[in-house]
FISE-867184 format. One line per 8 residues: number of its first residue (from 1); their letters; for each residue x, y, z of N, C-alpha, C. Coordinates in steps of 0.02 Angstrom, whole numbers, always signed. Layout:
<recs>
NUM> A> X:Y:Z:X:Y:Z:X:Y:Z; ...
</recs>
This chain:
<recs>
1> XXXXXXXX> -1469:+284:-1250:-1533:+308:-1274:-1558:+262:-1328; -1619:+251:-1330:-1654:+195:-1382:-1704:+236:-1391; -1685:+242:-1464:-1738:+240:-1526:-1755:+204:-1567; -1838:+186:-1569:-1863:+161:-1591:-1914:+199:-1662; -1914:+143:-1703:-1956:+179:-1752:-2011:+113:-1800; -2064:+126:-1800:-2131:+90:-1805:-2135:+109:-1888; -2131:+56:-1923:-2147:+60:-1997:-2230:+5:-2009; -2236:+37:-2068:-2328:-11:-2079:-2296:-65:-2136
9> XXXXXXXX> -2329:-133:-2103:-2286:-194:-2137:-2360:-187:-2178; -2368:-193:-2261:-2437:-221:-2294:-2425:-311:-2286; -2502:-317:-2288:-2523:-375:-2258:-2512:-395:-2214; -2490:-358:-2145:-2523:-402:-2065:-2558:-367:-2052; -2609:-344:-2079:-2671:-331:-2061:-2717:-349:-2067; -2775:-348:-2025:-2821:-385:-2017:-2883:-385:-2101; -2859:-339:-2111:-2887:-324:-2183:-2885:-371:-2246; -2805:-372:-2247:-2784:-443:-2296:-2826:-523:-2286
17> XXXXXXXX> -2826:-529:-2214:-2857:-600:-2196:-2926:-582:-2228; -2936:-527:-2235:-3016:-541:-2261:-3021:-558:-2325; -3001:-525:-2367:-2989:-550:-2452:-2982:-633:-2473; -2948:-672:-2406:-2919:-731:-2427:-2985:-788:-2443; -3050:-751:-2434:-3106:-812:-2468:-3127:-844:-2390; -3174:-910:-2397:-3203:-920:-2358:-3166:-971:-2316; -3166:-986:-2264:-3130:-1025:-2226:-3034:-1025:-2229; -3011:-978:-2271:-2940:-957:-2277:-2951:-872:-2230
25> XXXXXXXX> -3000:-853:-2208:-3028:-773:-2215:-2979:-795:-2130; -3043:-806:-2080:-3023:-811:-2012:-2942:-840:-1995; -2910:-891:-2038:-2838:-914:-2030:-2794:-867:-2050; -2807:-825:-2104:-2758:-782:-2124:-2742:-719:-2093; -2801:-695:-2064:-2818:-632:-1994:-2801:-642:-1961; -2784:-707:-1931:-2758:-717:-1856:-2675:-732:-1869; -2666:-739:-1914:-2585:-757:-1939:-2547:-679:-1934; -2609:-636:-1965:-2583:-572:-1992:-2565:-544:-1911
33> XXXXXXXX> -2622:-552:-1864:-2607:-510:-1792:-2546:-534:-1758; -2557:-603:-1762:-2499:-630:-1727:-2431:-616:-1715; -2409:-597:-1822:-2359:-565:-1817:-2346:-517:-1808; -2405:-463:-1813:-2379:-388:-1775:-2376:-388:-1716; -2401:-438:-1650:-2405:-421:-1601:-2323:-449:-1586; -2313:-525:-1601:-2250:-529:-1600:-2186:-473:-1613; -2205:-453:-1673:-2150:-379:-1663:-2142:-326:-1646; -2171:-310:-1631:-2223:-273:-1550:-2160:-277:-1505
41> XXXXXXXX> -2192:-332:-1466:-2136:-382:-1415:-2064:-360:-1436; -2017:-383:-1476:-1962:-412:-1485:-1944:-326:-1497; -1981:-272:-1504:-1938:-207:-1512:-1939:-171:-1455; -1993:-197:-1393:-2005:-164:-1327:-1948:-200:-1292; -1950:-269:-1313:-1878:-295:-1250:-1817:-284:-1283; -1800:-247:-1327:-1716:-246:-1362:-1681:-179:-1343; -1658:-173:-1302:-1602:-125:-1260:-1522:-122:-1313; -1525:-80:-1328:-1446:-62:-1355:-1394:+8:-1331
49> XXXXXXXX> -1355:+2:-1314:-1319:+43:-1264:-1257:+92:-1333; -1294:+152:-1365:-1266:+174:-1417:-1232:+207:-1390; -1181:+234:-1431:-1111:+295:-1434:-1118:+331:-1465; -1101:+385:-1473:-1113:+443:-1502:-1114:+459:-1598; -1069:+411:-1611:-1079:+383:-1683:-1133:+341:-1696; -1144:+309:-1663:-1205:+282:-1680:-1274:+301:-1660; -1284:+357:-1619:-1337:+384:-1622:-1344:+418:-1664; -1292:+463:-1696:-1324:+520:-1758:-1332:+482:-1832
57> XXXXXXXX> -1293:+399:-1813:-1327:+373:-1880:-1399:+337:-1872; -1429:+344:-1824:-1482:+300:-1804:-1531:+373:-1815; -1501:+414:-1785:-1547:+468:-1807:-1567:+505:-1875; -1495:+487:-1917:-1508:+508:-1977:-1572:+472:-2011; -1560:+405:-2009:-1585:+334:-2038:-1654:+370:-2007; -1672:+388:-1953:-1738:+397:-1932:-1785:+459:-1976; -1737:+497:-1987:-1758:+587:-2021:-1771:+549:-2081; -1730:+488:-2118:-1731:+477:-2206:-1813:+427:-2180
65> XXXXXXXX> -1839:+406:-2147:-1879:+344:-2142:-1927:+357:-2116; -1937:+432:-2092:-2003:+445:-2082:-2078:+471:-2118; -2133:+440:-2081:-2172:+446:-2132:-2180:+539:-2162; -2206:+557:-2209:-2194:+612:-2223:-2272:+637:-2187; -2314:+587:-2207:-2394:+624:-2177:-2402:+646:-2088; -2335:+603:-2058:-2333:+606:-1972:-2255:+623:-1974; -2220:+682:-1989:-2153:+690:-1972:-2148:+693:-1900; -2084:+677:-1874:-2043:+676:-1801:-2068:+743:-1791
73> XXXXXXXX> -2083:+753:-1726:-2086:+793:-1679:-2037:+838:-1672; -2035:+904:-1696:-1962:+935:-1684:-1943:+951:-1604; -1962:+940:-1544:-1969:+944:-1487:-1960:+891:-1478; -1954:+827:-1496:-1916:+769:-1470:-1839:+758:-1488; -1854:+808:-1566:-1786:+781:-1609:-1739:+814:-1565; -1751:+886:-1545:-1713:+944:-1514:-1690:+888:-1437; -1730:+870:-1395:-1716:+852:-1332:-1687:+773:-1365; -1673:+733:-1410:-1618:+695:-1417:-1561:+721:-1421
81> XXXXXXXX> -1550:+766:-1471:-1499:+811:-1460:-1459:+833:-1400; -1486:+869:-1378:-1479:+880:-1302:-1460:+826:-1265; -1482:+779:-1255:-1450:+715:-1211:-1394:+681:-1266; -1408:+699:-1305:-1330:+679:-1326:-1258:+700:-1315; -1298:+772:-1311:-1232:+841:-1305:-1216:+810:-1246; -1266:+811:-1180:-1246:+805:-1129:-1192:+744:-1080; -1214:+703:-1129:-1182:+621:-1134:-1104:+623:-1129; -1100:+652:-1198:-1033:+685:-1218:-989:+710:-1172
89> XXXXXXXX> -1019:+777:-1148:-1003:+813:-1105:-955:+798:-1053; -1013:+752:-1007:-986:+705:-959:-925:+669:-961; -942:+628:-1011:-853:+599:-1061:-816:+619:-1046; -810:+679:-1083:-760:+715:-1070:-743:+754:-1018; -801:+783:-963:-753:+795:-904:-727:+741:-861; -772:+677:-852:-729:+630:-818:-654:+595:-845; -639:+620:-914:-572:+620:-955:-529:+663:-921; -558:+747:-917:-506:+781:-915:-506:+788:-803
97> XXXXXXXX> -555:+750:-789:-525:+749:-705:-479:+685:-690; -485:+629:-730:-437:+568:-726:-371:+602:-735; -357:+667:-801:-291:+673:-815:-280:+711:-747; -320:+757:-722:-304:+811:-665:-267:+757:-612; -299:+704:-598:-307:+661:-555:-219:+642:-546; -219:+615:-634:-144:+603:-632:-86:+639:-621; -106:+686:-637:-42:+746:-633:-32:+767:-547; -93:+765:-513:-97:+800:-447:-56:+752:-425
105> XXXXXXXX> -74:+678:-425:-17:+619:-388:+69:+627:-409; +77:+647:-484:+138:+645:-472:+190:+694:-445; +124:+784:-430:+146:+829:-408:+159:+798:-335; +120:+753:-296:+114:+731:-228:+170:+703:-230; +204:+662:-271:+270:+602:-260:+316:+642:-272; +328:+716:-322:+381:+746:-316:+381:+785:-222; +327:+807:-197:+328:+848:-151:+361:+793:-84; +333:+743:-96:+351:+688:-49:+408:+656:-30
113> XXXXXXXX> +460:+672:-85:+542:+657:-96:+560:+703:-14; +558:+753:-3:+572:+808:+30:+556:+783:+101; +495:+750:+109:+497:+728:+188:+541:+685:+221; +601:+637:+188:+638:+594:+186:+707:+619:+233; +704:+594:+284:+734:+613:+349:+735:+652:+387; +649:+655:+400:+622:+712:+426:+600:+698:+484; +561:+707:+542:+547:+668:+610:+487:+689:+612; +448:+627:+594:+355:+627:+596:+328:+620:+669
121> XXXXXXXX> +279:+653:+679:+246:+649:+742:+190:+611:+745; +176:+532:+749:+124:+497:+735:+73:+494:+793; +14:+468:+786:-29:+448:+855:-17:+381:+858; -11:+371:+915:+13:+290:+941:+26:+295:+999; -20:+234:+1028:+10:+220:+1107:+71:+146:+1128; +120:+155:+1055:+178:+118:+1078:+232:+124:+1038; +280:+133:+1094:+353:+179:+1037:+386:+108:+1050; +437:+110:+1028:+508:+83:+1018:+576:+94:+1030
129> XXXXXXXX> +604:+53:+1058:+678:+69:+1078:+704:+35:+1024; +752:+48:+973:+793:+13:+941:+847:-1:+965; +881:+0:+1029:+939:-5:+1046:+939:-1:+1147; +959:-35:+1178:+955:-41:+1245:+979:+35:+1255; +962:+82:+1303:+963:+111:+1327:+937:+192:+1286; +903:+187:+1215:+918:+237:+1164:+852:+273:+1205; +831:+324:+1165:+780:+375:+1198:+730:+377:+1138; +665:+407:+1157:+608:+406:+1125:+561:+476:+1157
137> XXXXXXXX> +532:+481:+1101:+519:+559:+1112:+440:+562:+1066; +399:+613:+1106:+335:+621:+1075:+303:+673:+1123; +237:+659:+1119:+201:+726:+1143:+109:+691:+1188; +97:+715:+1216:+41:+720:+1239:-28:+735:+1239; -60:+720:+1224:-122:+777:+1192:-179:+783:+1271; -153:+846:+1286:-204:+859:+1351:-269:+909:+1322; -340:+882:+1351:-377:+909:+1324:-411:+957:+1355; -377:+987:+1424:-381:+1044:+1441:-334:+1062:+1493
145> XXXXXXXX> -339:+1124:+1527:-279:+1160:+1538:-271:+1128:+1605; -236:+1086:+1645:-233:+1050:+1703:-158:+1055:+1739; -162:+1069:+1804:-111:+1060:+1854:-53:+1018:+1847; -57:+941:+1803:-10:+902:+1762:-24:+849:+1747; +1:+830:+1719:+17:+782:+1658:+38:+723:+1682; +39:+640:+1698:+88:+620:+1704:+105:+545:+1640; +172:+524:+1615:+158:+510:+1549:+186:+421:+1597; +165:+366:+1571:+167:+313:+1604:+198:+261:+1567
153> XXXXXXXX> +246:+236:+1557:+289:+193:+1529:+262:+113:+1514; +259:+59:+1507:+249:+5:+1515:+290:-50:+1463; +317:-117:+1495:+340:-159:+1431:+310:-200:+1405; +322:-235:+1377:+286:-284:+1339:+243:-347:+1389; +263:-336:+1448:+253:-385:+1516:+189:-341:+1545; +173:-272:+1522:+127:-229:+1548:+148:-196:+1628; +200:-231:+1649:+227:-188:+1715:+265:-121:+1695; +254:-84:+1739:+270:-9:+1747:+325:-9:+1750
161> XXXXXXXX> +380:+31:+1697:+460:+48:+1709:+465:+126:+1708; +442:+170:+1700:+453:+224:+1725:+403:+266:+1704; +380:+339:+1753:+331:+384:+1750:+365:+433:+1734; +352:+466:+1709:+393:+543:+1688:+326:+590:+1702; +342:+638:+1744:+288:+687:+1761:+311:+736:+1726; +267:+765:+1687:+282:+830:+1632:+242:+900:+1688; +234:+898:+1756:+214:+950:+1755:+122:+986:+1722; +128:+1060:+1757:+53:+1079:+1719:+69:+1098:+1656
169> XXXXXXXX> -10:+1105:+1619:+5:+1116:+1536:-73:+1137:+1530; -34:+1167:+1478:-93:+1207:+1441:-135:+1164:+1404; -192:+1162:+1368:-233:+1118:+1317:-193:+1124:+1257; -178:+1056:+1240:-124:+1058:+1184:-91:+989:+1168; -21:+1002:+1130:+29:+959:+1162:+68:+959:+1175; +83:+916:+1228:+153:+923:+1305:+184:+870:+1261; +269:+903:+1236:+297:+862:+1220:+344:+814:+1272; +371:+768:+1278:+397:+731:+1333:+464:+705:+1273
177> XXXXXXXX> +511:+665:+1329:+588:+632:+1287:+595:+600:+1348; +582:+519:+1339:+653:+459:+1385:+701:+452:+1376; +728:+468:+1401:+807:+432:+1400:+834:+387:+1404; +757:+333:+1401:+773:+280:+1395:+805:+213:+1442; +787:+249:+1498:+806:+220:+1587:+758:+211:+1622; +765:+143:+1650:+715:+133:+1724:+691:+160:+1771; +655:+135:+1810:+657:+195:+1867:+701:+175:+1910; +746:+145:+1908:+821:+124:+1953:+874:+134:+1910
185> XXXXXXXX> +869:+174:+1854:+934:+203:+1832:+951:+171:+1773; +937:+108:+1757:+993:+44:+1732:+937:+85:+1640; +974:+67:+1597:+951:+60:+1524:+919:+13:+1542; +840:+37:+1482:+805:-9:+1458:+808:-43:+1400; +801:-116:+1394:+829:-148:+1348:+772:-137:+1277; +800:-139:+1247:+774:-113:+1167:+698:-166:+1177; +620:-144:+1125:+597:-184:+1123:+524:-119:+1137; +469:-149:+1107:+416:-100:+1107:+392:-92:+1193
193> XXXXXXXX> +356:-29:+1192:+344:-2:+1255:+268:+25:+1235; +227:+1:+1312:+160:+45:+1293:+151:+110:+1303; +112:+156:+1316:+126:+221:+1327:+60:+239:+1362; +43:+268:+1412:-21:+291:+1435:-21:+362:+1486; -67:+384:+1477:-53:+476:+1515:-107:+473:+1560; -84:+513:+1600:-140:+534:+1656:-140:+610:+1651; -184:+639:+1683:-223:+711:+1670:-259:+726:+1714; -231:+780:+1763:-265:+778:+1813:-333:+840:+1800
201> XXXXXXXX> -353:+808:+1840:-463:+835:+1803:-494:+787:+1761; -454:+743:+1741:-489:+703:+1685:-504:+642:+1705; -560:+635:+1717:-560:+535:+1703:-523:+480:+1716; -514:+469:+1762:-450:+394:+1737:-490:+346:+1685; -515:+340:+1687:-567:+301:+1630:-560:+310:+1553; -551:+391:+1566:-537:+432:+1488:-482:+407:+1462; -468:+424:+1386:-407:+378:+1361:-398:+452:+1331; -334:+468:+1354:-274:+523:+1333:-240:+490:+1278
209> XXXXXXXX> -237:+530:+1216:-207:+516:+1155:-119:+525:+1157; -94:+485:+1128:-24:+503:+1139:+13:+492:+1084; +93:+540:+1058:+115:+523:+1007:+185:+519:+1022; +205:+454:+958:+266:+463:+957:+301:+479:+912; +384:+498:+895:+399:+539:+849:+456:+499:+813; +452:+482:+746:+499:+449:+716:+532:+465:+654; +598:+427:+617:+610:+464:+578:+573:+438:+494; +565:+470:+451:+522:+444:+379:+595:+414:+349
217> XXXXXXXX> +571:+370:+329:+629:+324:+294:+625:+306:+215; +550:+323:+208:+510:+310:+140:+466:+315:+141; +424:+339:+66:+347:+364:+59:+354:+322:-2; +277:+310:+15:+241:+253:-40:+180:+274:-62; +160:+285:-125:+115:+334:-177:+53:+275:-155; -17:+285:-124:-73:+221:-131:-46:+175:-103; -68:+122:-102:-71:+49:-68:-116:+56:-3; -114:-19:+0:-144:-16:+78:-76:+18:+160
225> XXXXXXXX> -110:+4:+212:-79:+22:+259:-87:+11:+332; -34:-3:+382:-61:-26:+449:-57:+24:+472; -90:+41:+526:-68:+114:+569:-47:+96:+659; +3:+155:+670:+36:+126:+716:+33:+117:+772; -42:+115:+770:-87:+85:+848:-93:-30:+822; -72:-43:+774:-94:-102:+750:-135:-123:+689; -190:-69:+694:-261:-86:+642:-252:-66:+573; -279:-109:+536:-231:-115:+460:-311:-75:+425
233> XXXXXXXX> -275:-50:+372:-317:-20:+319:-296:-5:+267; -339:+16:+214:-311:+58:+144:-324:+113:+149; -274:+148:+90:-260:+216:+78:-242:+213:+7; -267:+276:-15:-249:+272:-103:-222:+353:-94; -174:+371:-36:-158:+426:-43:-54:+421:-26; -34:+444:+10:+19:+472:+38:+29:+419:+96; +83:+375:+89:+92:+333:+142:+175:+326:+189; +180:+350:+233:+256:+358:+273:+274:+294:+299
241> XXXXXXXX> +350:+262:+280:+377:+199:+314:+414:+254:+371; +396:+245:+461:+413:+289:+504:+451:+222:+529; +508:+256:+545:+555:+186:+591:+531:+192:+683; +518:+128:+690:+484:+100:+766:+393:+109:+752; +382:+143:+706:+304:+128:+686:+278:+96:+619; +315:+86:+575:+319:+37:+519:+255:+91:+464; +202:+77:+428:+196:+117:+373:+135:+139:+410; +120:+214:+407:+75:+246:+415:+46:+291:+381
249> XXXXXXXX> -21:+304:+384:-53:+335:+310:-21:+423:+336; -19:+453:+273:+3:+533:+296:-54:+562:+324; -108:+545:+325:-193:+571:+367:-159:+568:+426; -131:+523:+491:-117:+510:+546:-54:+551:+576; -24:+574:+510:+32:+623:+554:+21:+693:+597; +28:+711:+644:+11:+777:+686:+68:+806:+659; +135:+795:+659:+183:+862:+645:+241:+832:+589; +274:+878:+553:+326:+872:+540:+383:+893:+553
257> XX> +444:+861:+587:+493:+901:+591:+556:+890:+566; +588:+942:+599:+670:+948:+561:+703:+894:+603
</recs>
């Protein structure tokens, strides 16, 4: 807030130039305007960005310096006031939501200890084998109630190693488990796998959401984050290191389990 306050300088007025005699009269009048208009100027462009101490001394200084024949306006003095209070105000609630702010995160990092070998249910259309022949497990998301399901395997070569038909299902999710075998029996050798569903009534065109389920190994308070379709982003919240999906924001988890 800027306050300004207009005092009467004697002699820059056009008055004085007149006294100064003949041919001093017109030079001394125009000297006199010049400099009031100049300070004019230099108090309309001067911006100062006060604090709350220094407004009630700017205001005091204003109450001791006013003329007595034109006192301040008590309806201006009142609504400085007021935007001061309100200034304040602000201050201090964006003080006391920073502390809220802080305390809520470290209530989040104590609550977060607890998910730590727990089996997250992420969205992703590619799980992981850590081990030739191990099994992988997740769920389906059918988006209405259909005759069946079928869940479609693929390797990193994009050829087909095994279909697992889950049968009909309700609108929901159809959970599924590989065992981690070909469709000729033999273990599949460790190494990421794509994942794709079919739905009968639906689209082949349509893209069926699919998840897989891993265990939390570690939570990380903020930072950025990749999610475990590939596409990288930030998060300034709750972040899960899931083993075979690497760090995912806690927004992306569908379930938690035992």
């Amino acid at each position: 807030m800027i306050i300004q306050h207009t005092q009467s300088i004697p002699g820059a007025t056009g008055g004085s130039g007149t006294s100064g005699g003949t041919g001093s009269t017109g030079s001394t009048g125009s000297a006199g305007g010049t400099g009031a208009t100049g300070s004019g100027s230099s108090s309309g462009a001067s911006s100062v960005s006060l604090g709350g101490a220094n407004f009630l001394t700017l205001m005091l200084a204003q109450l001791k310096n006013q003329d007595p024949t034109s006192p301040i306006d008590s309806n201006q003095f009142l609504n400085q006031l007021a935007q001061l209070s309100e200034v304040q105000g602000i201050q201090q609630l964006n003080s006391s939501f920073s502390s809220l702010s802080s305390s809520l995160l470290s209530s989040q990092a104590l609550q977060a200890s607890s998910l730590l070998g727990h089996q997250a249910m992420v969205a992703s259309s590619t799980g992981t084998l850590a081990s030739a022949g191990a099994s992988l497990s997740g769920a389906v998301s059918v988006p209405q109630t259909t005759s069946d399901v079928v869940l479609n395997i693929s390797n990193s070569s994009g050829a087909l190693v095994r279909s697992i038909d889950l049968g009909a299902q309700n609108a929901g999710l159809a959970g599924f488990t590989w065992d981690g075998t070909l469709g000729n029996g033999s273990a599949a050798p460790a190494g990421t796998y794509t994942l794709s569903a079919q739905v009968a009534g639906v689209s082949g065109g349509t893209a069926v959401p699919t998840y897989v389920n891993g265990t939390i190994e570690s939570v990380t308070m903020g930072g950025s984050s990749a999610s475990a379709s590939g596409s990288s982003g930030s998060s300034s919240g709750l972040t899960l290191n899931v083993s075979g999906l690497g760090s995912v924001p806690f927004s992306s988890v569908q379930q938690i389990l035992n």
